[in-house]
C-alpha beads as a LAMMPS data file, in Angstrom:
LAMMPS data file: protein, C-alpha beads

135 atoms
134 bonds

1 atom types
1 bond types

-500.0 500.0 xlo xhi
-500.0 500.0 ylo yhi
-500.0 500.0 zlo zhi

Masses

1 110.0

Atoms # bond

1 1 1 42.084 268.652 -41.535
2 1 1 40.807 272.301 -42.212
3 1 1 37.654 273.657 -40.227
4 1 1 36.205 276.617 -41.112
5 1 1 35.246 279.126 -38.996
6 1 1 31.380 279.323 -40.074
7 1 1 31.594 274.975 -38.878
8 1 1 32.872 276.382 -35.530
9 1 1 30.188 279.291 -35.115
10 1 1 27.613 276.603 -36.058
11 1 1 29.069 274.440 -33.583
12 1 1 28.685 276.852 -30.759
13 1 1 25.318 277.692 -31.704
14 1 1 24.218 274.313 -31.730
15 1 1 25.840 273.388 -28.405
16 1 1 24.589 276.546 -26.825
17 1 1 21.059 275.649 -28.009
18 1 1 21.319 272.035 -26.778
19 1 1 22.166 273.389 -23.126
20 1 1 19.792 275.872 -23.360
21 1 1 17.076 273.306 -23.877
22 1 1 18.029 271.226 -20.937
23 1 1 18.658 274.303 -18.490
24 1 1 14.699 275.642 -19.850
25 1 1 13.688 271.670 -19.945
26 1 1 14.621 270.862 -15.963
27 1 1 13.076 274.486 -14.648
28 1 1 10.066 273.651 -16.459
29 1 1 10.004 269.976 -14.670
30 1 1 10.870 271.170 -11.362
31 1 1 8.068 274.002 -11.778
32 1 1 5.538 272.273 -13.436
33 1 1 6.254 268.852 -11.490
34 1 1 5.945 267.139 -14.732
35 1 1 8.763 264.327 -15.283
36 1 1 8.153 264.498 -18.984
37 1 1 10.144 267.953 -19.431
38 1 1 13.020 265.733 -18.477
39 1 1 12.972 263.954 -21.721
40 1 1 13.209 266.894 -23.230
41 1 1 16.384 267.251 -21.060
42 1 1 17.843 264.741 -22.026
43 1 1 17.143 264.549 -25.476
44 1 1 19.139 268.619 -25.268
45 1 1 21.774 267.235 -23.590
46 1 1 22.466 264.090 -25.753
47 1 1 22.343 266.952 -28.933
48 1 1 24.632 269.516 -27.305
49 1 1 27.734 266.216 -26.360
50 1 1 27.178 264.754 -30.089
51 1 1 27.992 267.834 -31.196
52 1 1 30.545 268.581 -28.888
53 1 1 31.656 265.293 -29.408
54 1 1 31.776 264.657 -33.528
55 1 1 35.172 263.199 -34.859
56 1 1 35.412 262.880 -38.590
57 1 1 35.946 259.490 -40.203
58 1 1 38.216 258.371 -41.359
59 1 1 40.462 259.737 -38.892
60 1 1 44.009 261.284 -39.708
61 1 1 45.474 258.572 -38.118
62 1 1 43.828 255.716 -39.342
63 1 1 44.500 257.167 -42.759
64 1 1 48.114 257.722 -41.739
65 1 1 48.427 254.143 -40.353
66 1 1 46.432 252.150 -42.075
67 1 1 45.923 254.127 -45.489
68 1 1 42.942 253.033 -47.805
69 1 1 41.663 250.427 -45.449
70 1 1 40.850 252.711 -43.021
71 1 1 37.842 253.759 -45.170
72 1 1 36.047 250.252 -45.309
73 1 1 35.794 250.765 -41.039
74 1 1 32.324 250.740 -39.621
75 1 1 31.820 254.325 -38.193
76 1 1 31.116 254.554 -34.632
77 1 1 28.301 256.952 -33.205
78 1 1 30.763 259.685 -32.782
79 1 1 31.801 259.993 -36.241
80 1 1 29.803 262.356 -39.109
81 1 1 27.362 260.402 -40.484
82 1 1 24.312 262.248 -41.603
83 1 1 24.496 265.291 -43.736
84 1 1 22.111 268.190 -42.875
85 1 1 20.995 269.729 -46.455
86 1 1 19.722 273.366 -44.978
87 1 1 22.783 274.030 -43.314
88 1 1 25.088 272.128 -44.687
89 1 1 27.059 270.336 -41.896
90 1 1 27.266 266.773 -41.109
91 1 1 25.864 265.372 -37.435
92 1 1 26.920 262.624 -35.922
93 1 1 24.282 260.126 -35.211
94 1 1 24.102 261.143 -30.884
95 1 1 23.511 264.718 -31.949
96 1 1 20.329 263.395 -34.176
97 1 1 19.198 261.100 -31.521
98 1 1 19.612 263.554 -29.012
99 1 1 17.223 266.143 -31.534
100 1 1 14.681 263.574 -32.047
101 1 1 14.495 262.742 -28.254
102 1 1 13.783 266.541 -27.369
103 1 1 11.470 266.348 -30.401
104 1 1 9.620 263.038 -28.780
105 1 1 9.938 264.588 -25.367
106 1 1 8.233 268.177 -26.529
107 1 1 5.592 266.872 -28.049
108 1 1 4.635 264.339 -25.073
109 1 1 4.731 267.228 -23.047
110 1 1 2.367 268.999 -25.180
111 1 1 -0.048 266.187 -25.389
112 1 1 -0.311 265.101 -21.960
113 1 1 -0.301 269.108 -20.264
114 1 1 -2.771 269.143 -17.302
115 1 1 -5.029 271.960 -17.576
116 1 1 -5.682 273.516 -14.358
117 1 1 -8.681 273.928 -12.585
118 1 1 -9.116 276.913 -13.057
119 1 1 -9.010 277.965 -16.924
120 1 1 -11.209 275.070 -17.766
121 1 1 -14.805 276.611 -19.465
122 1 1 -17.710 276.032 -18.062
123 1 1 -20.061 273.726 -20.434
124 1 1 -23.007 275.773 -21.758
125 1 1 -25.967 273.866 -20.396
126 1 1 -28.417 271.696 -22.787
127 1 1 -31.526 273.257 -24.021
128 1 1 -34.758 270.797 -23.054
129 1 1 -35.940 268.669 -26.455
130 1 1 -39.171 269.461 -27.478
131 1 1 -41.961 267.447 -28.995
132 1 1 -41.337 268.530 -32.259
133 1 1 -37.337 268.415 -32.346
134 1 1 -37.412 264.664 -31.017
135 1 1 -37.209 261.590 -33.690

Bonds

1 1 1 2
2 1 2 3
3 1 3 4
4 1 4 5
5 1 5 6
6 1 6 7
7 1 7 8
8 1 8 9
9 1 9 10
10 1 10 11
11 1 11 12
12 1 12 13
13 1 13 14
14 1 14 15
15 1 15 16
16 1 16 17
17 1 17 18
18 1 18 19
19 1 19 20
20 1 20 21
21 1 21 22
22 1 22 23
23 1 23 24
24 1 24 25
25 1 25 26
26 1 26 27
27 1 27 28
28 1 28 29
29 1 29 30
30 1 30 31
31 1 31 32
32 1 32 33
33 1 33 34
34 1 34 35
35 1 35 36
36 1 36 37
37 1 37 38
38 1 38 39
39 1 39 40
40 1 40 41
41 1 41 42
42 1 42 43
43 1 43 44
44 1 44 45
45 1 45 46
46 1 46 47
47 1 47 48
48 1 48 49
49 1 49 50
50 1 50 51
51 1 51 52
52 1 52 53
53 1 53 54
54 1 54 55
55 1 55 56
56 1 56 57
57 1 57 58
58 1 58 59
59 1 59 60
60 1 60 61
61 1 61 62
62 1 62 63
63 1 63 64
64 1 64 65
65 1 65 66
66 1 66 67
67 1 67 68
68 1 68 69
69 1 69 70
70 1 70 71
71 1 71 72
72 1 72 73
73 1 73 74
74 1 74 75
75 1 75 76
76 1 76 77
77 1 77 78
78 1 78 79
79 1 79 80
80 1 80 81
81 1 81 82
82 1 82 83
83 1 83 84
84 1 84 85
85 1 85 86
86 1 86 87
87 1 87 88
88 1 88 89
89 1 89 90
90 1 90 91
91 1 91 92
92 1 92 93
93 1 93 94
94 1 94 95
95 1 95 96
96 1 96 97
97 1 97 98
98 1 98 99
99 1 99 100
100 1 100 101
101 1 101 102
102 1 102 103
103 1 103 104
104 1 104 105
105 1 105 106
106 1 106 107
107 1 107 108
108 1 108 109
109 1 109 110
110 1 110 111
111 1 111 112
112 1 112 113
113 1 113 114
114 1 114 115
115 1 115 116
116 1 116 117
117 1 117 118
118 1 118 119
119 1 119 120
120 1 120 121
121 1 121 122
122 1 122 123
123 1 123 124
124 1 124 125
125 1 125 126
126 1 126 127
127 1 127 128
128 1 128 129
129 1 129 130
130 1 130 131
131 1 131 132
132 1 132 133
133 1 133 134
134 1 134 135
């Protein structure tokens, strides 16, 4: 089967990206002491091996050996199975798990950031209620 060189380009891209994640993901946890950067990790690392990873189905062999029955097959997670309109390539289903897991993992970091002591703002302090501003 033919791959073009743009698929290839893409594919280093994406894998570059991916490892680049998880390299930024585990400084940022072992900085920052925060275990949920390693979700993020992960979730780089699982995209980077699916795409490192992706076989197309149905394989030359099975074709080869088994001709149009190997079509009717259940795709396994390393196989393309979801098509990515903007670009145009297909993903296998660890790649997308592995995007949505950064995804998940990004925005629990975001949510649950400590704020340090020291950039915290001061609350401006209450004016006293007077007789003719109370209900």
């Amino acid at each position: 089967m033919y791959t073009s060189t743009r698929d290839v380009v893409i594919g280093i891209v994406c894998v570059l990206a991916g490892c680049g994640v998880a390299a930024a993901s585990v400084h940022a946890a072992r900085r920052t002491r925060n275990w949920l950067f390693l979700v993020c990790a992960v979730g780089g690392l699982a995209f980077a091996v699916g795409v490192a990873g992706q076989r197309v189905f149905p394989s030359e062999d099975a074709q080869r050996l088994q001709g149009t029955l190997a079509s009717h097959h259940t795709p396994g997670p390393w196989e393309s199975g979801v098509q990515i309109p903007v670009i145009g390539v297909d993903a296998t289903p660890v790649a997308v798990g592995g995007f949505l897991l950064a995804v998940v993992g990004l925005s629990l970091v975001l949510f649950f950031e400590a704020v340090p002591e020291g950039d915290r703002p001061e609350p401006a302090p209450l004016e006293p209620i007077e007789d003719g501003d109370a209900v």
